[in-house]
PDB file of N, CA, C and O in Angstrom:
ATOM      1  N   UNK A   1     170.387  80.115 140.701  1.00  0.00           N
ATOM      2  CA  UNK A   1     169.355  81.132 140.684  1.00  0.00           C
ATOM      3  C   UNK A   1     169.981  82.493 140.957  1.00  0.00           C
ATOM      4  O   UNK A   1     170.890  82.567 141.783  1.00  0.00           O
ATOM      5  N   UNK A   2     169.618  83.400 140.417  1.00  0.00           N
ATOM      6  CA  UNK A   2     170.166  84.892 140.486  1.00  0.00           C
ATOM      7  C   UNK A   2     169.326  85.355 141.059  1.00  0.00           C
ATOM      8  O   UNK A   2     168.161  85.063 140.793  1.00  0.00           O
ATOM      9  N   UNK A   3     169.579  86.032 141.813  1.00  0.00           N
ATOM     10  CA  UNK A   3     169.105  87.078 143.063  1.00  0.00           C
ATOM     11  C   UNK A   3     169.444  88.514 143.184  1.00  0.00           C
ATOM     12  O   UNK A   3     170.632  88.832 143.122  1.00  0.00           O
ATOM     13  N   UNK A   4     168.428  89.521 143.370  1.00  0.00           N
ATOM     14  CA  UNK A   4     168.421  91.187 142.641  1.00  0.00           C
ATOM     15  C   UNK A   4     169.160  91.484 143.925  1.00  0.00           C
ATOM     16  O   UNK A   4     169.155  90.949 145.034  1.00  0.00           O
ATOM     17  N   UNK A   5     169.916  92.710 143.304  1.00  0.00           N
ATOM     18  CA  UNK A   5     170.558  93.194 144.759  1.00  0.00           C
ATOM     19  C   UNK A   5     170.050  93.662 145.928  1.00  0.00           C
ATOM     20  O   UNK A   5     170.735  93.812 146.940  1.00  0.00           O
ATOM     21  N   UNK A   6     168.636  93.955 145.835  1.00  0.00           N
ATOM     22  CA  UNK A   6     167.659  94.513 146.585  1.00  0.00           C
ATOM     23  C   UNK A   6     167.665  93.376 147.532  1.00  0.00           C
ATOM     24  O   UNK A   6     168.184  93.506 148.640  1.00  0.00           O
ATOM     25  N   UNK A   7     166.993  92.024 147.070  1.00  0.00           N
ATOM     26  CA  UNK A   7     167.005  90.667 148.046  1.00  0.00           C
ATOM     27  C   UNK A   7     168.044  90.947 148.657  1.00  0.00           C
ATOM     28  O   UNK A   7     167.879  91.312 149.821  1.00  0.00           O
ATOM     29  N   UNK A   8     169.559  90.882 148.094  1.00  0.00           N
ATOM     30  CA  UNK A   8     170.932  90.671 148.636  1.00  0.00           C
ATOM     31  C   UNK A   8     170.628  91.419 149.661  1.00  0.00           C
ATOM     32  O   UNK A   8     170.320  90.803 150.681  1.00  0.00           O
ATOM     33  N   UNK A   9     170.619  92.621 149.704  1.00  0.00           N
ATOM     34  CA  UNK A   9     170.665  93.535 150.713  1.00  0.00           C
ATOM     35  C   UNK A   9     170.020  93.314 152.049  1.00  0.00           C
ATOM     36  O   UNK A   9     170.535  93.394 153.164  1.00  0.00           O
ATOM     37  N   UNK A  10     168.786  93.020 151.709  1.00  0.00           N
ATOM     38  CA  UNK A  10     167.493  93.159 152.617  1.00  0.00           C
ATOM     39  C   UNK A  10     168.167  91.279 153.409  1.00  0.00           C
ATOM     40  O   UNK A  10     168.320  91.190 154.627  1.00  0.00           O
ATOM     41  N   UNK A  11     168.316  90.654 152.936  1.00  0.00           N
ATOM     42  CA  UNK A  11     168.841  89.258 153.206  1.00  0.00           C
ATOM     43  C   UNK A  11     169.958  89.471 154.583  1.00  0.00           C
ATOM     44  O   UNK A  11     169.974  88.992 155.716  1.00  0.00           O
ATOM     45  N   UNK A  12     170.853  90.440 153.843  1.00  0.00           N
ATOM     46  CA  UNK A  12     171.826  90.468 154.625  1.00  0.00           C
ATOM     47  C   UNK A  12     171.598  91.808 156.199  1.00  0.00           C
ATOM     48  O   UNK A  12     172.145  91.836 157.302  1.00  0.00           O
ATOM     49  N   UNK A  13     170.557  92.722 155.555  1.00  0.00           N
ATOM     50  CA  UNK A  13     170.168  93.286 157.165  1.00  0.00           C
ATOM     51  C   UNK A  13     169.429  92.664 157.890  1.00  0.00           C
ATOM     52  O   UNK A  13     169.274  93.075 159.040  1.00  0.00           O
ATOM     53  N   UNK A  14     168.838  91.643 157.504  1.00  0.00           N
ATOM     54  CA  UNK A  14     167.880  90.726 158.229  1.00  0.00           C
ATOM     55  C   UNK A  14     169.540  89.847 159.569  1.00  0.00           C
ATOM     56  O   UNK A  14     169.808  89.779 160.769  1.00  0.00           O
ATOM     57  N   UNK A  15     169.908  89.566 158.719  1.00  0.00           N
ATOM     58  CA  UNK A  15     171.571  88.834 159.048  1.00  0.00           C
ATOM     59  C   UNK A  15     171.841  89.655 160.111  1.00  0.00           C
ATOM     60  O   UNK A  15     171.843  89.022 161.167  1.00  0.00           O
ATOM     61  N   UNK A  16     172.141  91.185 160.272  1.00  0.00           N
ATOM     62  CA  UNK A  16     172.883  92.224 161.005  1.00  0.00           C
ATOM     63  C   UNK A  16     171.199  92.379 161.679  1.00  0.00           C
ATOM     64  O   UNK A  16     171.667  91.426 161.058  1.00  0.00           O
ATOM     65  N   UNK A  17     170.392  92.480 162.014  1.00  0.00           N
ATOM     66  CA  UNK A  17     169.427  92.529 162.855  1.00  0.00           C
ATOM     67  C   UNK A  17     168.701  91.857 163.811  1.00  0.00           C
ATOM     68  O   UNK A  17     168.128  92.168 164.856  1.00  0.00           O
ATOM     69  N   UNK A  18     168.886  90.809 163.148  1.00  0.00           N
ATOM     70  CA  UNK A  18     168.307  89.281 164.193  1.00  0.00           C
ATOM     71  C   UNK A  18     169.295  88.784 164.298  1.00  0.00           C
ATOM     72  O   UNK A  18     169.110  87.604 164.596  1.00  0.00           O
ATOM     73  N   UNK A  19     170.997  89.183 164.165  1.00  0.00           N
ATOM     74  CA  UNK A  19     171.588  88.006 164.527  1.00  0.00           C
ATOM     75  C   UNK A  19     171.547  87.237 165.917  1.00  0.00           C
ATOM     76  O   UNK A  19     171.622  86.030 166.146  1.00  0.00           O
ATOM     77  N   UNK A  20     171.410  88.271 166.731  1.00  0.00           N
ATOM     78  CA  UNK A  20     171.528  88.106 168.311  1.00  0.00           C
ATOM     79  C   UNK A  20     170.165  86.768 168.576  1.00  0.00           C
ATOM     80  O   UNK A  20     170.327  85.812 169.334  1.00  0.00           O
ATOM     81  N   UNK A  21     169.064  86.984 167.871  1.00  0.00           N
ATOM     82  CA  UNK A  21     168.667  86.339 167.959  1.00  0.00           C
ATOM     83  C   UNK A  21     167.981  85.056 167.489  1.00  0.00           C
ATOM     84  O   UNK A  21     167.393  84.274 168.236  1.00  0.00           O
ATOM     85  N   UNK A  22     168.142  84.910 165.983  1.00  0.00           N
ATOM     86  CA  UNK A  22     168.061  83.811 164.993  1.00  0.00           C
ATOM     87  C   UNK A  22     169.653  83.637 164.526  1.00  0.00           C
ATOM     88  O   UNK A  22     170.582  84.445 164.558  1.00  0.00           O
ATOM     89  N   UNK A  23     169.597  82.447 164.142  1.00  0.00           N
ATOM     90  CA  UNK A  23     171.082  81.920 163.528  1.00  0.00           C
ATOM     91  C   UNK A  23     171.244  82.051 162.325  1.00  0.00           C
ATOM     92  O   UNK A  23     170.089  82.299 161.977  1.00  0.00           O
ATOM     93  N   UNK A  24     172.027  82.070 161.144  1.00  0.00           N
ATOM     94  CA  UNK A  24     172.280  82.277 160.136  1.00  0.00           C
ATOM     95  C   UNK A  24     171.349  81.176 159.036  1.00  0.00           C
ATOM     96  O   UNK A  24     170.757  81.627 158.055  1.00  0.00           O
ATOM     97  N   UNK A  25     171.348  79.646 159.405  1.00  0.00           N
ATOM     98  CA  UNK A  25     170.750  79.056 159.056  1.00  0.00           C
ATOM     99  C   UNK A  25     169.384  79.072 159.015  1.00  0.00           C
ATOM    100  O   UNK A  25     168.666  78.497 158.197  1.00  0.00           O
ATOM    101  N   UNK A  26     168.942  80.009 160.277  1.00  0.00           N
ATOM    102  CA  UNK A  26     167.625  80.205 160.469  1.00  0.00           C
ATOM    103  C   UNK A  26     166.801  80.567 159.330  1.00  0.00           C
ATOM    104  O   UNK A  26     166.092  79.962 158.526  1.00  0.00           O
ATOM    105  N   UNK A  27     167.312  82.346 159.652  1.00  0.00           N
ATOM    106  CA  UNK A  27     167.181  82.688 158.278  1.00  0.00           C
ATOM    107  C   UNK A  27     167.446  83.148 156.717  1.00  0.00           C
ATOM    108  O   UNK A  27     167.038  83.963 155.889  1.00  0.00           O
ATOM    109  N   UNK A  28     168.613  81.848 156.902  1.00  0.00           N
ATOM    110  CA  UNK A  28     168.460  81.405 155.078  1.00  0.00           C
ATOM    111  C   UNK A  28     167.519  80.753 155.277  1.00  0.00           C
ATOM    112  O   UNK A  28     166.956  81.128 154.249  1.00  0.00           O
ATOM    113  N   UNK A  29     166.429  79.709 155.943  1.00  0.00           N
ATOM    114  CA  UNK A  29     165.639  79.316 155.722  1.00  0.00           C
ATOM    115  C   UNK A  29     164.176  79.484 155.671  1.00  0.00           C
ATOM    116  O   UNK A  29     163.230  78.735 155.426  1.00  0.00           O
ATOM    117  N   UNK A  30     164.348  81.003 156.058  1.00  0.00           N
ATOM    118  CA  UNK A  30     163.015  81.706 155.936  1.00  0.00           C
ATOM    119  C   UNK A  30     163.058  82.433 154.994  1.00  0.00           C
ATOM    120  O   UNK A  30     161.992  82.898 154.593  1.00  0.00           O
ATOM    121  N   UNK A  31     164.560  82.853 154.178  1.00  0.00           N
ATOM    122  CA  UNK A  31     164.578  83.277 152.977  1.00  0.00           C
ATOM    123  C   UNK A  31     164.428  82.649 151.729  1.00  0.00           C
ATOM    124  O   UNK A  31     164.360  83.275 150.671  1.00  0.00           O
ATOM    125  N   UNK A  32     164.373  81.365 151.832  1.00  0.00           N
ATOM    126  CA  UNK A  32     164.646  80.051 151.191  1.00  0.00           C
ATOM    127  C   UNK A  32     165.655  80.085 150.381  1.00  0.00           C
ATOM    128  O   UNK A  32     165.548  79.841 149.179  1.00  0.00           O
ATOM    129  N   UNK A  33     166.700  80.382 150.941  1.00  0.00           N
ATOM    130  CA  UNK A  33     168.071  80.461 150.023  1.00  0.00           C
ATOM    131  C   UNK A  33     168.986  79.519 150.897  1.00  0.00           C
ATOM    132  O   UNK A  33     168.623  79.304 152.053  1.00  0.00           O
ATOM    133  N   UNK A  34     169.946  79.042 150.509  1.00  0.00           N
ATOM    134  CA  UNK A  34     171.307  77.879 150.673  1.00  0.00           C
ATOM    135  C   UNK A  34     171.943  78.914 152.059  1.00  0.00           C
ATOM    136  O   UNK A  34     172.195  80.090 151.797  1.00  0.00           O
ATOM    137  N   UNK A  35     172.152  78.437 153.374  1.00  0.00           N
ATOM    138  CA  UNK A  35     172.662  79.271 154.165  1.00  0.00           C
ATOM    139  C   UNK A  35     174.614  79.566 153.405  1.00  0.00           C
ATOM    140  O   UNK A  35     175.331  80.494 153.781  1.00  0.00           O
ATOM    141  N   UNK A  36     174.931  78.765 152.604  1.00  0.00           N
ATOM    142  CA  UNK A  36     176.139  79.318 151.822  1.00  0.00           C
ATOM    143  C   UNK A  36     176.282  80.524 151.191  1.00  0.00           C
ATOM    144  O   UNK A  36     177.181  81.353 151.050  1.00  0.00           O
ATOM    145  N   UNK A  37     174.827  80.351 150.757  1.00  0.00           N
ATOM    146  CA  UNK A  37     174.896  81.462 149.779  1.00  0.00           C
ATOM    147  C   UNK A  37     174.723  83.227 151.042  1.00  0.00           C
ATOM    148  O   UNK A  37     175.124  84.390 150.997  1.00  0.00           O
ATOM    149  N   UNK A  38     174.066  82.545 151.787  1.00  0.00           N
ATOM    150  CA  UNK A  38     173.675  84.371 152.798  1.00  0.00           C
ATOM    151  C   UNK A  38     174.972  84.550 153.209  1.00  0.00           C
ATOM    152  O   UNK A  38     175.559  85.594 152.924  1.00  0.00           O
ATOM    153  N   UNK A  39     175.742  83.281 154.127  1.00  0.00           N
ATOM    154  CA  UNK A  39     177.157  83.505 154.711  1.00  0.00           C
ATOM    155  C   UNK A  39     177.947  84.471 153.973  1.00  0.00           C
ATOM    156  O   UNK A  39     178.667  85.326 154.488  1.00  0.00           O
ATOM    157  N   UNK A  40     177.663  84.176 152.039  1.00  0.00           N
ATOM    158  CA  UNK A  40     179.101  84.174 150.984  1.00  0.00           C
ATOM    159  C   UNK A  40     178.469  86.039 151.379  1.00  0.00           C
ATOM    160  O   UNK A  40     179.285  86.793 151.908  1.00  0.00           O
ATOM    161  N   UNK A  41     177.431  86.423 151.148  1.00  0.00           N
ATOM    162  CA  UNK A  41     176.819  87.945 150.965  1.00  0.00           C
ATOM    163  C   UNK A  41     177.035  88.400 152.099  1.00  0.00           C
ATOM    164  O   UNK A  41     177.244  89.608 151.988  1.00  0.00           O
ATOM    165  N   UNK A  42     177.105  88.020 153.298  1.00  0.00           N
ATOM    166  CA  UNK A  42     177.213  88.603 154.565  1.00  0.00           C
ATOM    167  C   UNK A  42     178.869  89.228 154.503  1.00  0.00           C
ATOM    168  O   UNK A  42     179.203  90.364 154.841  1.00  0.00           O
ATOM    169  N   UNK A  43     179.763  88.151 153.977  1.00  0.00           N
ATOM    170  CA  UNK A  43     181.092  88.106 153.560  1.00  0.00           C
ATOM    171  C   UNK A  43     181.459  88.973 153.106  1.00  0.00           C
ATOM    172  O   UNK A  43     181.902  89.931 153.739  1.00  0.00           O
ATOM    173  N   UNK A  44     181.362  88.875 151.417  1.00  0.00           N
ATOM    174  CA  UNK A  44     181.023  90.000 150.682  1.00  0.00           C
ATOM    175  C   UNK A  44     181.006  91.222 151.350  1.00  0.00           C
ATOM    176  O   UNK A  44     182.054  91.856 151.473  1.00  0.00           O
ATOM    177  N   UNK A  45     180.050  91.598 151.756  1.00  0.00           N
ATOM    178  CA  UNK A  45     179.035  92.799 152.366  1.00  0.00           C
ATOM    179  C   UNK A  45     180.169  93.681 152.910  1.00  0.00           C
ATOM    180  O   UNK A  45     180.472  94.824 152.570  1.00  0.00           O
ATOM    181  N   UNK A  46     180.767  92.819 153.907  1.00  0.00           N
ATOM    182  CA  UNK A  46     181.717  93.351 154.961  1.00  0.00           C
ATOM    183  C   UNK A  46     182.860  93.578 154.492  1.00  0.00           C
ATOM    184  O   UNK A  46     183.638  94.277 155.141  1.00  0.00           O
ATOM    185  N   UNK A  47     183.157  93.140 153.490  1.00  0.00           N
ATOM    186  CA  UNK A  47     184.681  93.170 152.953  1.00  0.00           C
ATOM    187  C   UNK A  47     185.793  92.728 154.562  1.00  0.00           C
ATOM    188  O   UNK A  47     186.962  92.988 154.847  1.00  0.00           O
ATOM    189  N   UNK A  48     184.987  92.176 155.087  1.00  0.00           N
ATOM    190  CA  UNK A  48     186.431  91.717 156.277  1.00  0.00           C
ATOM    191  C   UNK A  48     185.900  90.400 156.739  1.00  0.00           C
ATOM    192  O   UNK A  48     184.786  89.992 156.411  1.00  0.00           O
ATOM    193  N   UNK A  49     186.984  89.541 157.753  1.00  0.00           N
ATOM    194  CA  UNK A  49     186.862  87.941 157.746  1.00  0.00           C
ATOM    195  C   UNK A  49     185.528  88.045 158.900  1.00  0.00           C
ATOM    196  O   UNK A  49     185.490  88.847 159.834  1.00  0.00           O
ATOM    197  N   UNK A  50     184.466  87.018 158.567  1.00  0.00           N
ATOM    198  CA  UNK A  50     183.579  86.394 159.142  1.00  0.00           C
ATOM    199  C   UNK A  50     184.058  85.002 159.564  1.00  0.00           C
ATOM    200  O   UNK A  50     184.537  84.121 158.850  1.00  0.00           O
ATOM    201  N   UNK A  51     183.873  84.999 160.605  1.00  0.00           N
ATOM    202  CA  UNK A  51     184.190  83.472 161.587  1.00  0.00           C
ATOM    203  C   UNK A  51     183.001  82.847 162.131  1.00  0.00           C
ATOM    204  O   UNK A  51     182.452  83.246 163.158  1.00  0.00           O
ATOM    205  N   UNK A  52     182.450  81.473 161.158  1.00  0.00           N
ATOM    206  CA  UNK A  52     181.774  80.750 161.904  1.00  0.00           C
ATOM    207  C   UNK A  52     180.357  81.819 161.888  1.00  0.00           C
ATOM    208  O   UNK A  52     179.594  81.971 162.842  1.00  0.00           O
ATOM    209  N   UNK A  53     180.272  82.353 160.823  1.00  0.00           N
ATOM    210  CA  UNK A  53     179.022  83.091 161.147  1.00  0.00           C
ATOM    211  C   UNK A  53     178.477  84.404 161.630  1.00  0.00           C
ATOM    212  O   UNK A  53     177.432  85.016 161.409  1.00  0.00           O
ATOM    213  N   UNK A  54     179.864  84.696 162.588  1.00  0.00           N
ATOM    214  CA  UNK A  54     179.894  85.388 163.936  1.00  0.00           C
ATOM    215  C   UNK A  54     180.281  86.775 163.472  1.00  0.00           C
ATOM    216  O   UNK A  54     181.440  86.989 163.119  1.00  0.00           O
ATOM    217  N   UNK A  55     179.346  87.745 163.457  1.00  0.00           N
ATOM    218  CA  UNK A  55     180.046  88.894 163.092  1.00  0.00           C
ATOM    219  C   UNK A  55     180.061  90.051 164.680  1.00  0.00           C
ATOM    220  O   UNK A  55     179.258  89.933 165.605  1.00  0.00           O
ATOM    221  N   UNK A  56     181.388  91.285 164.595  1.00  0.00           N
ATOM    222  CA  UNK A  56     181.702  91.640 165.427  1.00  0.00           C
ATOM    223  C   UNK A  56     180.901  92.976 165.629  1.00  0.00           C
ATOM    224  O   UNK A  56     180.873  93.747 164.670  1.00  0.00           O
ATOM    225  N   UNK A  57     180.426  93.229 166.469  1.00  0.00           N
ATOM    226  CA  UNK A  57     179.985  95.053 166.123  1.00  0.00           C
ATOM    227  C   UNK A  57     180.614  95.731 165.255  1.00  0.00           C
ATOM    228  O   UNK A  57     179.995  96.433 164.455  1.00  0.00           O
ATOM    229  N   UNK A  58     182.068  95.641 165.250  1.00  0.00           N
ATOM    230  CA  UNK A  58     182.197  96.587 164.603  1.00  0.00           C
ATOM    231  C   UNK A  58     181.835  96.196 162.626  1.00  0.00           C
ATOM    232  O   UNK A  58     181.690  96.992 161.698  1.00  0.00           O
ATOM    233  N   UNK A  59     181.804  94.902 162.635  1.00  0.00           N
ATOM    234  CA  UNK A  59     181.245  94.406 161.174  1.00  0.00           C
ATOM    235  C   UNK A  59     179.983  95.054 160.867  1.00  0.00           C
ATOM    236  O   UNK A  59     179.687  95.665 159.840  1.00  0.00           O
ATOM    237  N   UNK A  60     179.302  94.842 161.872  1.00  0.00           N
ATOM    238  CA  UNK A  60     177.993  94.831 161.775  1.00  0.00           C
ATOM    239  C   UNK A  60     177.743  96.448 161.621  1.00  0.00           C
ATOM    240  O   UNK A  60     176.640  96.595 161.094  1.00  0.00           O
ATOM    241  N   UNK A  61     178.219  97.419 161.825  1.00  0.00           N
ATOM    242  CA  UNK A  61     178.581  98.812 161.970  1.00  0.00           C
ATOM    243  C   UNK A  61     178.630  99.200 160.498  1.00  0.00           C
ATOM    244  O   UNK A  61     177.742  99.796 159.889  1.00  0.00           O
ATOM    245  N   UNK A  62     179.877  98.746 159.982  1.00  0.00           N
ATOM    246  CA  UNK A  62     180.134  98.883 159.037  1.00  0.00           C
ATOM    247  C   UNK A  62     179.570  98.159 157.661  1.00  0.00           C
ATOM    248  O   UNK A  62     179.883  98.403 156.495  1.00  0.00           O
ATOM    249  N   UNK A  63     178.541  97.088 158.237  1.00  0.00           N
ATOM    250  CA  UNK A  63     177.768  97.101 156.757  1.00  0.00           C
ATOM    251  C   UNK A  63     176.577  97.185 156.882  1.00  0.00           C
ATOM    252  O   UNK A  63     175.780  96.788 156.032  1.00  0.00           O
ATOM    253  N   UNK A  64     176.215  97.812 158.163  1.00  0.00           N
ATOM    254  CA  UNK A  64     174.592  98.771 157.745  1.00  0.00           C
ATOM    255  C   UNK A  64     175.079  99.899 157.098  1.00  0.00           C
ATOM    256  O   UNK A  64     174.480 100.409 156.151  1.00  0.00           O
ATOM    257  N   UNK A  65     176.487 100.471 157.698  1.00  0.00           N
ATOM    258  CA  UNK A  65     176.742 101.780 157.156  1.00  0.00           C
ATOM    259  C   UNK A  65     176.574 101.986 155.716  1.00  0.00           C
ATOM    260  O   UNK A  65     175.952 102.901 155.177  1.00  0.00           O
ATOM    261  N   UNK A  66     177.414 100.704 154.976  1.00  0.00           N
ATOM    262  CA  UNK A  66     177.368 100.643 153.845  1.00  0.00           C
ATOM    263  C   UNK A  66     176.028 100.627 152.818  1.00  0.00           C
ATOM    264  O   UNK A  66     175.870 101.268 151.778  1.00  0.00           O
ATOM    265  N   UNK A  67     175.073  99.620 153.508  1.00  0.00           N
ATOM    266  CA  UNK A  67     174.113  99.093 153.057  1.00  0.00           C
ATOM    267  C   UNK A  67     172.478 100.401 153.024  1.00  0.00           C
ATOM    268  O   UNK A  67     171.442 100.374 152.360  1.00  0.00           O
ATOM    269  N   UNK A  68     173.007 101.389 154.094  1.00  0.00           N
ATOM    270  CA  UNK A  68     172.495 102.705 153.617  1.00  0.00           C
ATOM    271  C   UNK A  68     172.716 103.931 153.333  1.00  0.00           C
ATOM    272  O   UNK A  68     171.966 104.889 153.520  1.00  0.00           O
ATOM    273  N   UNK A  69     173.979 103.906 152.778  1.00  0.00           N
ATOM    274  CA  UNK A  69     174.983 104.757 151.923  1.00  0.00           C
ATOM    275  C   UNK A  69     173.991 104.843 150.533  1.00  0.00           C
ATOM    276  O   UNK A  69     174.379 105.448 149.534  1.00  0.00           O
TER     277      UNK A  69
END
């Protein structure tokens, strides 16, 4: 299934906003998407290594920055 970049986006600040407090799996599952697929965009997003999910402030910094550029 193809997904507009708009979803992508909004998917992945949901990711950088609730991480502290929902898990990644969470919500891919309130997005109803494959938690592979949010991880691969969160990935993406950041252009730097994600571990286990876990992103660092300073990730997280740098792809809101991006994401409202």
């Amino acid at each position: 299934m193809k997904y507009s970049k708009a979803f992508k986006e909004k998917a992945v600040k949901k990711v950088l906003q609730m991480r502290d407090t929902q898990s990644m799996g969470t919500i891919a599952k309130e997005l109803n998407i494959p938690k592979a697929t949010l991880y691969t965009w969160v990935k993406n997003t950041s252009n730097s290594r994600v571990t286990d999910g876990v992103l660092t402030l300073a990730n997280k910094l740098q792809i809101l920055k991006r994401a409202t550029a």
